[in-house]
C-alpha positions in Angstrom: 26.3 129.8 162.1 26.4 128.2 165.3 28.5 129.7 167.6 29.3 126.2 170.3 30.8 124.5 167.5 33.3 127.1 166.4 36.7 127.3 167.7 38.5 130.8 169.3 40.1 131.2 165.8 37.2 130.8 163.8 35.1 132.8 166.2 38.1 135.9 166.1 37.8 135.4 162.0 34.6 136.1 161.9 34.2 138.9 164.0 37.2 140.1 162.1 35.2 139.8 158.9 31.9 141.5 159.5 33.2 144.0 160.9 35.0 144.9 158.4 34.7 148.3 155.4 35.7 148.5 152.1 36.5 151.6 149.9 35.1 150.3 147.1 33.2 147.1 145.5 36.3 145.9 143.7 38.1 146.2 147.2 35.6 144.0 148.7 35.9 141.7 146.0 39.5 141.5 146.2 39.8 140.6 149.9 37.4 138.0 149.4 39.1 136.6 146.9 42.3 136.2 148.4 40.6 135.2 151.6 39.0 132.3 149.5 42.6 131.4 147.9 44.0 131.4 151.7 41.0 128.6 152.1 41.3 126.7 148.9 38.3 127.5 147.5 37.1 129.9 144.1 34.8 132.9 144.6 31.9 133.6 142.4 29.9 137.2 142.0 26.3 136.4 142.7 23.3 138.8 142.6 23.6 142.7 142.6 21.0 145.3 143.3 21.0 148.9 142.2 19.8 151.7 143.9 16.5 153.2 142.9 16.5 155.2 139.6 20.0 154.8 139.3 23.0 152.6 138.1 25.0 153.1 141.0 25.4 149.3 142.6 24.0 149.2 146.4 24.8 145.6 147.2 26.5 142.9 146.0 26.5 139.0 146.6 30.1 136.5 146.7 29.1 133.2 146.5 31.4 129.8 146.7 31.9 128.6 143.0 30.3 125.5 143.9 26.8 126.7 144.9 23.9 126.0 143.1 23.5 123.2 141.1 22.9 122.1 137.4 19.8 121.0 135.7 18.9 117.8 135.4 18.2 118.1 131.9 21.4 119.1 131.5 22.8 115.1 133.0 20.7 113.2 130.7 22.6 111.7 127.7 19.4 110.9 125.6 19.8 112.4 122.2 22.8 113.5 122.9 26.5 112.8 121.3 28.6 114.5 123.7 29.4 113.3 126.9 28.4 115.8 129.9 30.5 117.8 131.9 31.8 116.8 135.0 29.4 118.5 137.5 31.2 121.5 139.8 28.1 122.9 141.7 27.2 121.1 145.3 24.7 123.8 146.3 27.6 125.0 148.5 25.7 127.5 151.5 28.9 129.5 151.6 27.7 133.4 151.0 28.7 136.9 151.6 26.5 140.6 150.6 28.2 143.7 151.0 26.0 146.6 151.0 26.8 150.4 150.4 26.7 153.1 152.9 26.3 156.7 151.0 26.2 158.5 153.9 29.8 157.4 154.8 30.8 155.6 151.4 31.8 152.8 152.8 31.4 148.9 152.0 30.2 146.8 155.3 29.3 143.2 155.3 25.6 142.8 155.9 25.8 138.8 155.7 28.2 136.2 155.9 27.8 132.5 155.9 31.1 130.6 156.3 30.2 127.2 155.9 31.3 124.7 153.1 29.9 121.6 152.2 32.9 120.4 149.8 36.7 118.8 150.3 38.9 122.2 149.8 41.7 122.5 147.6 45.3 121.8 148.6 47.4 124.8 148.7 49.3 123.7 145.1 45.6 122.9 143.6 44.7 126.6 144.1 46.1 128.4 140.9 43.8 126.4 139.0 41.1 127.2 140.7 38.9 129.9 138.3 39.1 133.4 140.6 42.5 132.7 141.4 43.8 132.7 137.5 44.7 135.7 136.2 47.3 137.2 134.3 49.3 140.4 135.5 50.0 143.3 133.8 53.8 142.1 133.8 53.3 138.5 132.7 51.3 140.4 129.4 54.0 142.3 128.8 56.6 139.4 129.0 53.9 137.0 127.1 53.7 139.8 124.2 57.8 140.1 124.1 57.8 136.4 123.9 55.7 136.1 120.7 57.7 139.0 119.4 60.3 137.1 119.4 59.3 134.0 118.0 58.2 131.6 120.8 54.9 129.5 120.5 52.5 129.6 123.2 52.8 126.2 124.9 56.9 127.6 125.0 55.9 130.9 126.8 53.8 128.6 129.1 56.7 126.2 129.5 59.2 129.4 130.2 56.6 130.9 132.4 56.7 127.9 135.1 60.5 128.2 135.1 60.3 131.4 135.9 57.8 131.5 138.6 58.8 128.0 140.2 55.9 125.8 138.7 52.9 125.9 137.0 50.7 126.7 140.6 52.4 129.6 141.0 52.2 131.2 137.5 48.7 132.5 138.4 47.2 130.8 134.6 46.8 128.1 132.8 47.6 127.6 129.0 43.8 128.0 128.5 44.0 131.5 129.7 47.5 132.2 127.9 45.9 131.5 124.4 42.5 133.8 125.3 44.4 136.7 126.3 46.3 136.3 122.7 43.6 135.9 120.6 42.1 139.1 122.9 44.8 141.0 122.2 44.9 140.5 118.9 41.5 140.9 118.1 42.1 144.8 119.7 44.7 145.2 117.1 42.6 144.5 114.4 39.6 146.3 115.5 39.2 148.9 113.0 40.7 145.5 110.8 43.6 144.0 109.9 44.4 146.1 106.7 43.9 149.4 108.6 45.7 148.1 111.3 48.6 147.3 109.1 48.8 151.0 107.6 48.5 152.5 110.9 51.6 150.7 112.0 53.1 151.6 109.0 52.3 155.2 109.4 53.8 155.5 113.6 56.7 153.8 111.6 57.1 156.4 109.5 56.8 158.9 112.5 59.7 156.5 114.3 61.7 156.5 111.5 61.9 160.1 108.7 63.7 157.8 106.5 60.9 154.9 106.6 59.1 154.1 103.3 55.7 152.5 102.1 53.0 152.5 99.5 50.1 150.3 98.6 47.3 150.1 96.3 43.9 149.2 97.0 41.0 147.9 94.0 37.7 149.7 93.1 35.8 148.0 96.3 38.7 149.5 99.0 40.3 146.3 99.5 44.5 145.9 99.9 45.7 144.4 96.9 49.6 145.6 97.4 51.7 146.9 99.5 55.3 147.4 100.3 57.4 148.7 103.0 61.5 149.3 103.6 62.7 151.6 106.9 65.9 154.2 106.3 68.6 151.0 107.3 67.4 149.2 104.4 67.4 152.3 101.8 70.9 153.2 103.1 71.6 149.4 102.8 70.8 148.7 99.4 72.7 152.2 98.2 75.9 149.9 99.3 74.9 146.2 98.1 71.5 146.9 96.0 73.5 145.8 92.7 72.2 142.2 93.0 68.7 141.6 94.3 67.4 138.5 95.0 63.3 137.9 95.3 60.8 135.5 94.7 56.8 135.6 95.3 56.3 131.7 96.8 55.8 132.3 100.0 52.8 132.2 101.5 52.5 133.3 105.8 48.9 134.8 106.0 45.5 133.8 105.9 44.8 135.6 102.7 47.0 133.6 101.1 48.8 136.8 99.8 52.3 136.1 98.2 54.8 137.8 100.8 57.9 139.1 98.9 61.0 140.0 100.2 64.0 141.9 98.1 67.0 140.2 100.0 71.2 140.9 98.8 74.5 140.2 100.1 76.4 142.4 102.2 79.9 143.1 103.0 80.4 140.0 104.9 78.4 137.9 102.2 75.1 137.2 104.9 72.1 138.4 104.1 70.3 141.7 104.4 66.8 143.1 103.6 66.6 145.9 101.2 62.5 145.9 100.8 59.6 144.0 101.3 56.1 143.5 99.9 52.7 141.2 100.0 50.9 141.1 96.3 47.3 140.0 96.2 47.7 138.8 92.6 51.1 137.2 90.8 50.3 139.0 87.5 52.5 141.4 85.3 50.4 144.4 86.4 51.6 143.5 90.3 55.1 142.9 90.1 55.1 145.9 87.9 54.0 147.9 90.2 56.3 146.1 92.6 59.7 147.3 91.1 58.9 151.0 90.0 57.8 151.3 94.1 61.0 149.9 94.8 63.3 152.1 92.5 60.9 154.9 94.1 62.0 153.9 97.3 65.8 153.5 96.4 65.8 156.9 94.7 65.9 155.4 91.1 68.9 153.5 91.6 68.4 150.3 89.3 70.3 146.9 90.5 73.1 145.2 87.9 71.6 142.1 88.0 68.4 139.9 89.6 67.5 136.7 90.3 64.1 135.4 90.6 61.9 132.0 90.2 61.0 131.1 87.1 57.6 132.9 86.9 57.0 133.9 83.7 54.7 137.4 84.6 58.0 138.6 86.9 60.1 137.8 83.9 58.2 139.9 81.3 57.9 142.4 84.2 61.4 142.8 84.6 62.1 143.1 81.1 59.6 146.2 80.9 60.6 147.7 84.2 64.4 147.0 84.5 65.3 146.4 80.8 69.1 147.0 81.4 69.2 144.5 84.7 70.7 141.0 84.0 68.2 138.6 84.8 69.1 134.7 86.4 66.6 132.0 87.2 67.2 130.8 91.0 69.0 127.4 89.6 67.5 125.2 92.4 64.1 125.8 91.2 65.2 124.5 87.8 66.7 121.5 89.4 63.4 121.0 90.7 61.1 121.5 87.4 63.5 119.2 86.2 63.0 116.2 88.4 59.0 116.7 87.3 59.0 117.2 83.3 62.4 114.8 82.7 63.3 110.9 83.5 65.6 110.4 86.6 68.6 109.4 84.0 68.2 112.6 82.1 68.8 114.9 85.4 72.7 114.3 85.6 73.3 115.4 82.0 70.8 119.1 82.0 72.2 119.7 85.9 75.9 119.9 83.9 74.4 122.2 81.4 73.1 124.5 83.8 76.2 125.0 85.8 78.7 123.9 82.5 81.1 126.9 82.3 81.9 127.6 78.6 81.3 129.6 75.1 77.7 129.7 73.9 78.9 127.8 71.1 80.3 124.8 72.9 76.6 125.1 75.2 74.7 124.6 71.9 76.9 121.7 70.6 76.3 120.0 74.4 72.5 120.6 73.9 72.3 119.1 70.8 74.0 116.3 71.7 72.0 116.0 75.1 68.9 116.5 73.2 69.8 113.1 71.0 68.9 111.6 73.8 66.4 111.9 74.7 64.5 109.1 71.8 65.7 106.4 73.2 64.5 107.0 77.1 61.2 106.4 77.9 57.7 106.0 76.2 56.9 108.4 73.4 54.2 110.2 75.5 56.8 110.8 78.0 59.0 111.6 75.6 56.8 114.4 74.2 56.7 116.0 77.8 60.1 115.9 77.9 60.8 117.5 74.2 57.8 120.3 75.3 60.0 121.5 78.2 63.3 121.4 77.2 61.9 123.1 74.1 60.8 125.7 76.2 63.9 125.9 78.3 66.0 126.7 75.7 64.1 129.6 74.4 65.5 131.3 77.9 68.8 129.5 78.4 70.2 132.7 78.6 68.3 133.4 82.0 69.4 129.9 83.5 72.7 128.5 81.6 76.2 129.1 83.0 77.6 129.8 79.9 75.4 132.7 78.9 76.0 134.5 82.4 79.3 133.6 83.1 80.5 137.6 82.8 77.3 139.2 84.5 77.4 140.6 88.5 75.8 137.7 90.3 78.7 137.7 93.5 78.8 134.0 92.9 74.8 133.6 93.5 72.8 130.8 91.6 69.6 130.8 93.4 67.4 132.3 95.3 68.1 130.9 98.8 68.8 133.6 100.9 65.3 134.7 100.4 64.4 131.4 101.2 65.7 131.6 104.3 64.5 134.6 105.3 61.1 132.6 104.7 61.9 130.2 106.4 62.7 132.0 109.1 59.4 133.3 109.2 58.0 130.1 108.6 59.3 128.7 111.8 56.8 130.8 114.2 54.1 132.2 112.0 50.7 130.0 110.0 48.7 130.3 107.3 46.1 131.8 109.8 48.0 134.5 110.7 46.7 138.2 110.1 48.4 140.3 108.4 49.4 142.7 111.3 51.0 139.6 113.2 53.3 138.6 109.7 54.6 142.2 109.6 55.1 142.5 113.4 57.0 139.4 113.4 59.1 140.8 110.2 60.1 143.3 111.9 61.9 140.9 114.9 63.5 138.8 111.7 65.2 141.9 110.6 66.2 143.2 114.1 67.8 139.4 114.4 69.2 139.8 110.9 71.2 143.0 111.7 72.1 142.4 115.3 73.8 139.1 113.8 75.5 141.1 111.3 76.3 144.0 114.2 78.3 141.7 116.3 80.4 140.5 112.1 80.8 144.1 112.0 82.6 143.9 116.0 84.2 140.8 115.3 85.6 142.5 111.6 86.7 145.5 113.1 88.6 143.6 116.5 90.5 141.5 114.5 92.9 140.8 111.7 92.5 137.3 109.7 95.7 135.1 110.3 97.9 134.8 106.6 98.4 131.4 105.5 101.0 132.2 102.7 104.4 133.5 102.0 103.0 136.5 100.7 103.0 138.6 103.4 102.8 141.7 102.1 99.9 141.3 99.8 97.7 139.2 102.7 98.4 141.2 105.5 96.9 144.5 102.8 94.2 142.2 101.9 93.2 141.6 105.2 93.1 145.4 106.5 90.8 146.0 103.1 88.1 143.1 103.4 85.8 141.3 105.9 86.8 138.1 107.5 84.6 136.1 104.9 85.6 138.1 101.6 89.4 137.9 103.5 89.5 134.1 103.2 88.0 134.0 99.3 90.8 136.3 98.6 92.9 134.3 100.2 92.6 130.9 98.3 92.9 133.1 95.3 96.3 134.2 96.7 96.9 130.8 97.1 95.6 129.5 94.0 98.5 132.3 92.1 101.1 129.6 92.8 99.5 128.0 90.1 100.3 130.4 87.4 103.1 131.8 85.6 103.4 135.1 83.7 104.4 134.7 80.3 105.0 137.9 79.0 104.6 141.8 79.4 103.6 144.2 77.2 104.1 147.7 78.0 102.7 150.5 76.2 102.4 154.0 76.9 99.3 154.2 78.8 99.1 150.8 80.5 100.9 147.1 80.9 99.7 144.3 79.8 100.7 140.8 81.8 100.0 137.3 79.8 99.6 135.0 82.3 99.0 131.1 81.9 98.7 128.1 83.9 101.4 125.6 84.5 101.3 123.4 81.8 97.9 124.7 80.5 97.2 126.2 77.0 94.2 128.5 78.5 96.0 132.4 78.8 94.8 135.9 80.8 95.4 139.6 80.3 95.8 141.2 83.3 95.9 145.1 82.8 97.6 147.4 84.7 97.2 151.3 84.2 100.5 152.3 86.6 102.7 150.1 88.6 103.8 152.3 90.9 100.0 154.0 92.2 98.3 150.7 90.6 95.1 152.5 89.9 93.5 150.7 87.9 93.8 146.5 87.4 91.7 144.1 85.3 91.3 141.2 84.4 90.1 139.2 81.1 88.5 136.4 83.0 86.0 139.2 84.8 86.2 137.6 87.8 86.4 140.5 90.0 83.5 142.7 87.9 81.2 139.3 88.7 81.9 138.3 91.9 83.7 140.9 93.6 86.7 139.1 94.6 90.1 139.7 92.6 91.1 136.7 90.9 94.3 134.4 91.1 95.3 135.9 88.1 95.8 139.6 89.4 97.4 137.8 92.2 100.2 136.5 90.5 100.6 139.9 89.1 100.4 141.6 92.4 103.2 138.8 93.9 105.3 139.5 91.2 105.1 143.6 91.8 105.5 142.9 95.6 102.7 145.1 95.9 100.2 145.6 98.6 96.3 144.7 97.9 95.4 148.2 95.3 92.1 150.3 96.4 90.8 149.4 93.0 90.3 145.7 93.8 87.9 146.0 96.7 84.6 146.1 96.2 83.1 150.1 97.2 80.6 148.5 99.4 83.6 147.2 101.8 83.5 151.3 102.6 80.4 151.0 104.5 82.3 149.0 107.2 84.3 151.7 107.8 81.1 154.6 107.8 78.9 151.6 110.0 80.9 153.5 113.4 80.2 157.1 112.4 76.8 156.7 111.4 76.0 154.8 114.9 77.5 157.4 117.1 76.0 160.6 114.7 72.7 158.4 116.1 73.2 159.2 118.8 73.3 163.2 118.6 71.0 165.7 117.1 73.9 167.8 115.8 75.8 165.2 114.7 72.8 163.6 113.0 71.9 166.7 111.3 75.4 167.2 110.3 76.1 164.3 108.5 72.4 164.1 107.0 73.6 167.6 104.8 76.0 166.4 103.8 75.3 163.4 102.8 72.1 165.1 100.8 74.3 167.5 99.6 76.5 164.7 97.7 73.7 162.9 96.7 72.0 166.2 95.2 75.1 166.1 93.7 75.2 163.1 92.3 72.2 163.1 91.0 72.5 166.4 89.0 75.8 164.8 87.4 73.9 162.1 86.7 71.5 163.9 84.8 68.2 162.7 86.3 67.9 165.9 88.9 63.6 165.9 86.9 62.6 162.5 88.1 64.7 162.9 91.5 62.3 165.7 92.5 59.2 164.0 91.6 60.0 161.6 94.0 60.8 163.7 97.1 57.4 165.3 95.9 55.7 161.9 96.3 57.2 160.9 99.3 56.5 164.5 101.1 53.4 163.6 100.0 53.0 160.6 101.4 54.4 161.9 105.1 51.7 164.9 105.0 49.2 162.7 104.5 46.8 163.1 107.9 43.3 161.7 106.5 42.2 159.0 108.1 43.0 155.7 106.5 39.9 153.3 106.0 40.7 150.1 103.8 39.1 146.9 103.5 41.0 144.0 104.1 42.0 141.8 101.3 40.2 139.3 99.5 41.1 135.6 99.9 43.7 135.1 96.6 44.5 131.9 94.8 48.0 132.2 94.5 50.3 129.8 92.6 52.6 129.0 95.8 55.4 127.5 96.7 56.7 123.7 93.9 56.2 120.9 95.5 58.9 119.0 96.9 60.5 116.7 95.5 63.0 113.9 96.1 66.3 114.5 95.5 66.7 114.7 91.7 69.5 112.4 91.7 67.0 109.9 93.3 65.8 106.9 90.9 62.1 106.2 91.7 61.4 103.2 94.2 60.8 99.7 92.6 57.5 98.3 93.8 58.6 95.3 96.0 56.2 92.1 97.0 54.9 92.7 100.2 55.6 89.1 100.9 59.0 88.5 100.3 60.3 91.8 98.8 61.3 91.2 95.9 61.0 93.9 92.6 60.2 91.1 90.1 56.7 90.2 90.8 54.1 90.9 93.5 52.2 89.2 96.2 49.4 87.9 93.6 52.0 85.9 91.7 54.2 85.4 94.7 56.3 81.8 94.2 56.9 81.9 98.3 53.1 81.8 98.7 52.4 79.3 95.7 54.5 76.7 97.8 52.6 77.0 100.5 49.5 76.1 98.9 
C-alpha cells in the first residue's frame, strides 16, 4: 500500500489495525468482520496453517468475499440446461493473516492489504451480505416459540422485520430462517424420529406423575401404535368421558399414519381432549388395542356412548371391546356416502330418515315407502348401486337412525365434528411431511390453546350470573347459580318453552308423584316423576331428555313453575361439579402440601370406589402396569414406522342438496345441445 495516496484517516486506520492483538482466532475473526460490515463488504476465511506435528492453528488468512475468480469452464453454457450463476468473485487483493504468538498467546496481524477493487455495499445492502447473516441465540429461541405456536416461516420472517425495523436489520434472510429449521430439526431426530418421539414422551412423564403412554412396535422394531394422554386429560374425562367422540381420517405426518384423537364435551359444551393416538394400520387388531389402552389409561372407566366414522373394523372393535357402549355413526359422514352411492333427488328423503324422530315402527313403514322409490329413478345399473347400499345401511340403522337412538346419552351430538376441528386445527400449520416429533410437539400447543380458551369460560362462568329472560324468577335465577353460561341458556329456552304446556293431572302415591303433562292443544302426554316435593330428590322424565342430553326438559319445567321451586341438585349434570373443584385444584398446584393433600384423598375415595365397585383385581393390575411403565430406565431404541396406506379422509363432495351441473354449449350456453350441433353457429355458415 502506498502510503502518498492515503489520507490521515486511512493512514491512523491502519496503523491502528496492525498493531493490533487478539485473544483468540475467533476474536480476530470477529473484529474483522464487523470492521468489513462497517465497510460494506463480506469477509471470507482463506488459508490456515498448523503448527508442526500438531493441530493447534498458527495462522490464519481473511480474504474479501470477492477474491479469486471462477473457472471458465464453469461460464460456458454448452451442454448445459441451467443458466450460470451470476459471477461474485473479482479477484479482489483485499487480504489479512494473523499469526500466533505462543510465547505470549496472542494474535498479531502479520499482513494486511486494504485495497478493494469493487463498488461497496450501501449501509442497508449489508445484512445481506453472507458474513454479516447470522441468527442470534435470541432470534432461535423466538423463531422456535413462533413455530410452537403455529406460525409458518415466511410469517416469522414477516414478524421478524417488524420487530427489528426492516428486513436489513434482522441480521437473516428467509434462506437462512428455513436452514436453521430444518437444522434443528434434524438434531431432534438424530437418534430418529420414533425414538425421539418416546423420549419426549418419557421427560413428559417426568414433568407430569400423572402423564400416560404406551405403544407397540412389529417383529422388525418399527412403531406401529402409540398413544399418549397427560394427568388434565385423565382427570378430564373422569368428569365428561361418558361420550367420546373419535375418528381415524386424519392424516398430518409423512408416514401417512392415521392420527386419532378421543375428543368430548365439557361443562361449557366446547371441546376437550381426553386421549390421543397415531395407528399404523386401520384394522380390528389396532383399534382394539386402541380402546383397552385407553380404558387402561382412564382406570377402566367405560364411556355411555361413542361416536365414530363409519369404518366397519372400529365398529366390530367396539362391539368386542366396549360391548355395553352405545355406538352412533358421525351423521355428516353419512350425508356424505350418500351424495356418492344415491341420485341427487333421493338425498332429501334418506337425510329425513336419519334425523326423523319417531318409533322404530313408524322408521320401518318410512323406509319402505322411501325404498319404493327408488325403481322409478335412474337407470337400472344405478339403481343396483343404489339398492346395494341402502341394503347395507339398513342392516345398521340402529348405529345412524334417529329413531333407534333417540333415548341413548349422545348430549345432543350427531357427528363427529369436534374431532374434526381439532384436525383442522392441526391442519392449519402442520403437512404431510411433517415428522412425527413436530405433529406431537405442535399437539401439545392445540391443547394448551384448547384449555387456556376454556380457562378464561371457566373466569368468565365464575364472574358472572346470566341475565333471566322470564317471569320465573325463582327457578332461572337457581338455574343460573347451578350451570355454565352455555348449558344456562339451553335451560333457559326450556324454561321458556314450559309456557307451552299444561299439567293435566297428578297422581300421588306413597312413594312418589306422578304429573301428566300435555301440550296445549296436543294429544302427545309426559310423566314427570317426582320422589318428594318438598327436598325434590329425585325428578324424571318420560321423554329422557335430561338422561340424553343433559339438560332438564320443558316438561320438568312446567312442573318446577308450578311447585315454585328452585332448580333441584338432581337435574344438573355431576360434571357441572368440576367448575366448582377447577379453583381448588389450581391453587393445591401450587403447594406441595396442599398437592399432596388433596392427592390422598382423592386416591383414598377412588380406592374407595373402586372396591365398591367390585373391580379392586383389575384396578391393581393396572397401577402395576403403569409403575411399570414409570420404572422403566432401559434405553429406548425403535425404528421408525413404515410408510402405511391408509384409507384417509372421503372425498369432498358438493353439497348433497346440490343437483349436478347441466353441460352447457360453450357457444351460446345453452343445456340442450352442444357446440357441434350448435344452431347459432349453423347460421353463420
Amino acid at each position: 500500500m502506498s502510503a502518498p495516496t492515503q489520507t490521515l484517516e486511512e493512514l491512523a486506520e491502519y496503523e491502528y489495525i496492525v498493531e493490533k492483538t487478539f485473544l483468540s482466532e475467533d476474536n480476530g475473526y470477529e473484529f474483522f468482520n464487523a470492521f468489513a460490515r462497517n465497510k460494506g463488504f463480506s469477509l471470507r476465511k482463506g488459508k490456515v496453517t498448523r503448527a508442526p506435528n500438531k493441530d493447534d492453528i498458527s495462522s490464519r488468512q481473511y480474504l474479501c468475499s470477492k477474491a479469486g475468480a471462477r473457472q471458465p469452464k464453469f461460464l460456458i453454457m454448452e451442454d448445459k440446461k441451467r443458466r450460470p450463476r451470476p459471477v461474485t468473485r473479482f479477484e479482489c487483493p483485499f487480504e489479512v493473516v494473523i499469526k500466533h504468538k505462543p510465547e505470549m498467546n496472542v494474535w498479531y496481524v502479520y499482513k494486511y492489504i486494504d485495497t478493494h477493487n469493487h463498488v461497496m455495499a450501501r449501509s442497508n445492502e449489508v445484512g445481506f451480505l453472507f458474513s454479516h447473516r447470522r441468527i442470534s441465540d435470541r432470534q432461535k429461541k423466538e423463531i422456535l416459540a413462533y413455530q410452537t405456536a403455529g406460525l409458518r416461516k415466511y410469517q416469522i420472517m414477516d414478524v421478524l422485520e417488524q420487530q427489528y425495523g426492516g428486513p436489513h436489520n434482522v441480521g437473516h434472510v428467509t434462506k437462512d430462517l428455513y436452514n436453521f429449521s430444518y437444522l434443528n430439526k434434524k438434531a431432534k431426530i438424530a437418534d430418529g424420529d420414533a425414538n425421539a418421539v418416546l423420549q419426549f414422551m418419557k421427560q413428559k412423564q417426568l414433568e407430569d406423575s400423572e402423564f400416560f403412554f404406551e405403544y407397540k412396535t412389529s417383529a422388525e422394531g418399527r412403531l406401529l401404535n402409540l398413544f399418549w394422554c397427560d394427568g388434565q386429560s385423565r382427570l378430564d374425562y373422569q368428569a365428561f368421558g361418558d361420550l367420546v367422540i373419535f375418528d381415524s381420517t386424519y392424516r398430518t405426518n409423512r408416514y401417512k399414519m392415521p392420527f386419532v384423537p378421543f375428543v368430548g364435551l365439557n361443562h361449557h359444551r366446547s371441546t376437550t381432549i381426553f386421549a390421543c393416538a397415531i395407528v399404523s394400520h386401520e384394522n380390528v387388531e389396532s383399534f382394539e388395542w386402541l380402546l383397552r389402552t385407553l380404558l387402561v389409561a382412564m382406570y377402566n372407566k367405560e364411556p355411555k356412548s361413542i361416536i365414530t366414522d363409519g369404518d366397519r373394523a372400529m365398529r366390530k372393535a367396539i362391539r368386542v371391546v366396549l360391548p355395553n357402549t352405545d355406538h352412533r355413526l358421525c351423521a355428516w359422514h353419512i350425508e356424505r356416502n350418500a351424495a356418492r352411492f344415491l341420485h341427487y333427488s333421493m338425498i332429501p328423503g334418506f337425510r329425513k330418515l336419519i334425523y326423523m324422530r319417531a318409533s322404530p315402527q313408524t322408521f320401518e313403514n318410512q323406509w319402505k315407502s322411501f325404498f319404493k322409490k327408488i325403481n322409478a329413478i335412474g337407470k337400472r345399473r344405478r339403481r343396483r348401486k343404489h339398492i346395494r347400499w341402502l341394503t347395507m345401511m339398513h342392516t345398521i340403522k340402529r348405529l345412524w337412525a334417529a329413531s333407534y337412538l333417540e333415548n341413548k346419552y349422545f348430549l345432543g351430538a350427531k357427528s363427529n365434528q369436534r374431532s374434526e376441528s381439532l384436525n383442522s386445527r392441526l391442519h392449519k400449520h402442520l403437512d404431510r411431511k411433517m415428522t412425527l416429533y413436530d405433529m406431537i410437539d405442535h399437539y401439545f400447543h392445540c391443547v394448551s390453546r384448547i384449555r387456556r380458551n376454556e380457562s378464561q369460560l371457566d373466569c368468565e362462568a365464575s364472574q358472572s350470573i346470566p341475565v333471566g329472560i322470564t317471569e320465573h324468577h325463582v327457578l332461572e335465577n337457581s338455574a343460573a347459580n347451578c350451570f355454565t353460561p352455555a348449558n344456562f341458556y339451553l335451560v333457559q329456552k326450556e324454561i321458556t318453552r314450559a309456557t307451552l304446556y299444561d299439567i293435566g293431572e297428578i297422581l300421588e302415591s306413597d312413594v312418589s308423584t306422578k304429573y301428566i303433562v300435555a301440550a296445549r292443544g296436543g294429544t302427545k302426554v309426559f310423566e314427570v316423576e317426582c320422589d318428594d316435593e318438598e327436598t325434590l330428590g329425585n325428578v324424571s322424565c318420560s321423554c329422557l331428555k335430561f338422561e340424553c342430553e343433559g339438560i332438564p326438559c320443558c316438561h320438568i319445567m312446567v312442573v318446577l313453575i308450578t311447585l315454585g321451586a328452585a332448580m333441584p341438585q338432581c337435574c344438573v349434570l355431576n360434571s357441572e361439579l368440576l367448575m366448582l373443584a377447577k379453583p381448588v385444584f389450581e391453587e393445591a398446584s401450587c403447594s406441595i402440601d396442599e398437592y399432596m393433600r388433596w392427592k390422598e384423598i382423592l386416591e383414598a375415595e377412588l380406592k374407595g370406589k373402586r372396591k365398591r365397585e367390585d373391580i379392586e383385581g383389575e384396578s391393581s393390575g393396572i397401577e402395576d402396569k403403569e409403575n411399570g411403565l414409570e420404572a422403566e430406565a432401559s434405553p429406548i431404541n425403535v425404528q421408525d414406522p413404515d410408510i402405511v396406506q391408509s384409507k384417509g379422509a372421503p372425498k369432498r363432495f358438493k353439497n348433497f342438496l346440490d343437483r349436478p351441473n347441466k353441460r352447457r354449449c360453450s357457444e351460446c350456453k345453452a343445456t340442450d345441445h352442444d357446440k357441434r350441433t350448435c344452431p347459432k353457429i349453423k347460421r353463420r355458415w
